[in-house]
LOSEFI-157419 format. One record per residue: residue in three letters; x, y, z of N, C-alpha, C in turn. Coordinates in steps of 0.02 Angstrom, whole numbers, padded with zeros to 5 digits, always signed. Atoms other than C-alpha are relative to their C-alpha. Layout:
alaXYZXYZXYZ ...
This chain:
unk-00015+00008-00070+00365-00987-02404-00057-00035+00036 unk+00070+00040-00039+00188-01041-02355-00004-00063-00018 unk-00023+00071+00045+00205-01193-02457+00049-00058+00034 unk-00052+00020-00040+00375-01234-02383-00019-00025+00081 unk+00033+00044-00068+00298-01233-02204-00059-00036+00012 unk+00023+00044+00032+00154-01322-02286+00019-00062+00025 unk-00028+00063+00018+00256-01465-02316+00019-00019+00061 unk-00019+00024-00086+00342-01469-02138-00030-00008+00021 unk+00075-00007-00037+00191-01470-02045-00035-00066-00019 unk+00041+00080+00039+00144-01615-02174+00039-00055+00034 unk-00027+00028-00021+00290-01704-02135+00023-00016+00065 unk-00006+00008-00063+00275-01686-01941-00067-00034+00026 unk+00053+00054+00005+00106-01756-01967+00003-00061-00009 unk-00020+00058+00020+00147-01898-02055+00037-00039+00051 unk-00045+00029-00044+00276-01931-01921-00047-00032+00063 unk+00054+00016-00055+00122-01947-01786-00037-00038-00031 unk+00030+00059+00034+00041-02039-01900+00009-00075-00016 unk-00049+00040+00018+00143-02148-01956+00029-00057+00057 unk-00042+00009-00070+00268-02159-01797+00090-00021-00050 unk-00078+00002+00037+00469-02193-01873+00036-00060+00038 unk-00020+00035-00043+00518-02378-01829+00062-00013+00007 unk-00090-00016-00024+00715-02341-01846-00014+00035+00057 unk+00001-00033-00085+00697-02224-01699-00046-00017+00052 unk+00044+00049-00071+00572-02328-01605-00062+00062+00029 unk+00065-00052-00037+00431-02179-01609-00072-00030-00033 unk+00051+00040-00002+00271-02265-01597-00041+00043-00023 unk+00058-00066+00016+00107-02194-01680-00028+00041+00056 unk+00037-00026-00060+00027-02057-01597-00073+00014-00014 unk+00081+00016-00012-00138-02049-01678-00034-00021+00007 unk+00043+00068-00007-00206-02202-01633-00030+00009+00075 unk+00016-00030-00076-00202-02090-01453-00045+00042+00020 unk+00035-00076+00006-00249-01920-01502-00035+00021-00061 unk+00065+00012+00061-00382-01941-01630-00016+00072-00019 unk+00055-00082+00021-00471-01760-01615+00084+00027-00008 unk-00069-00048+00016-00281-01682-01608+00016-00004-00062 unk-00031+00004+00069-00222-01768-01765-00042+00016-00047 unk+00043-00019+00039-00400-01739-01851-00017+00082-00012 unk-00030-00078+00012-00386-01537-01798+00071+00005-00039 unk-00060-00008+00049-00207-01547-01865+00007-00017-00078 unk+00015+00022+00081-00255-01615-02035-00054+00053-00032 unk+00016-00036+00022-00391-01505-02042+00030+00071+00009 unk-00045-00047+00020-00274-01354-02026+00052+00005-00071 unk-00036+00008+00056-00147-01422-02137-00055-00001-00065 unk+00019-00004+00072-00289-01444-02278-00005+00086-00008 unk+00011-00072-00020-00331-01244-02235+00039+00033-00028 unk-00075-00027+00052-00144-01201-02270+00012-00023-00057 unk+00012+00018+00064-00152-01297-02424-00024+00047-00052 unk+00040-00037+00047-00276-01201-02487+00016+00072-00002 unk-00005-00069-00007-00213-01042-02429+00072+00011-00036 unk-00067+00012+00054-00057-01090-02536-00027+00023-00055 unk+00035+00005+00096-00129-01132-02704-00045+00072+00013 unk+00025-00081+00013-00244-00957-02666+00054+00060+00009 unk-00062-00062-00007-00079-00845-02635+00036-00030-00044 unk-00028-00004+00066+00010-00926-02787-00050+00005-00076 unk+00025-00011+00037-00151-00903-02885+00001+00074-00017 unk+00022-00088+00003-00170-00710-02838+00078+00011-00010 unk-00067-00032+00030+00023-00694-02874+00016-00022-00066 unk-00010+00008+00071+00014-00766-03041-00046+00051-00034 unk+00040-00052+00026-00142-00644-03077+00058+00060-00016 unk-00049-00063-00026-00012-00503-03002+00057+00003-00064 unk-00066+00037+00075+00128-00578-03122-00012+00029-00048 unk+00042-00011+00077+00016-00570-03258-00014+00071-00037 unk+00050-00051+00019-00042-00379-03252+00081+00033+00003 unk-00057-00047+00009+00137-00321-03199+00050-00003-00050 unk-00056+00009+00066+00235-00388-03349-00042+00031-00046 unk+00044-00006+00067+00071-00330-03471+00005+00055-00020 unk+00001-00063+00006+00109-00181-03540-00083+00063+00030 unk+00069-00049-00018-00010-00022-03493-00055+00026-00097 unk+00040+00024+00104-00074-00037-03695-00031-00055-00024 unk+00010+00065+00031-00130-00188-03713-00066-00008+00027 unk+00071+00000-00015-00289-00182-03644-00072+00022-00068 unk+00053-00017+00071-00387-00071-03786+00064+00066-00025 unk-00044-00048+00050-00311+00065-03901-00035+00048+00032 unk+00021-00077-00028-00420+00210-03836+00034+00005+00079 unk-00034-00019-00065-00340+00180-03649+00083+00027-00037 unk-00076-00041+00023-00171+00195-03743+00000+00065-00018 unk+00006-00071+00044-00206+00351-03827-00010+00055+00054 unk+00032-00047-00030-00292+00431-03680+00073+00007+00046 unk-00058-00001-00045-00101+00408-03596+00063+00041-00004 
C-alpha cells in the first residue's frame, strides 16, 4: 500500500515536472523550484520507507513460516 501511493505521488510529480501537452498543462517546476525539490525529497523518503517495510516483512515472512525447531536441537527438546 505504501508503494502504491509511492508511485502516485511519483506520477503527480512527474506531471509538474513534465506538464501533459494533450491537455495543455504547462510545467510547473520551472516556477516552484523549492516546492518540487521538497516534493522529490519526500518522495525519495517514501521510497525508502517502502523497500524498509517490505524488507522487515520479508524478515517477518521468514521467521513465521520457520518452524519453532529449526533453529538448534537443544531449543527443540527444551519444548
Amino acid at each position: 500500500m505504501v508503494f502504491a501511493m509511492t508511485m502516485a505521488a511519483l506520477q503527480a510529480c512527474l506531471v509538474g515536472l513534465l506538464g501533459v501537452e494533450a491537455l495543455q498543462w504547462s510545467k510547473v517546476c520551472n516556477i516552484y523550484t523549492r516546492f518540487c525539490e521538497q516534493v522529490a525529497a519526500g518522495l525519495v523518503c517514501s521510497l525508502l520507507a517502502a523497500v524498509g517495510m517490505a524488507v522487515l516483512s520479508a524478515f517477518s515472512a521468514r521467521d513465521l513460516f520457520r518452524g519453532p525447531c529449526s533453529s538448534s536441537a537443544r531449543q527443540c527438546a527444551q519444548l
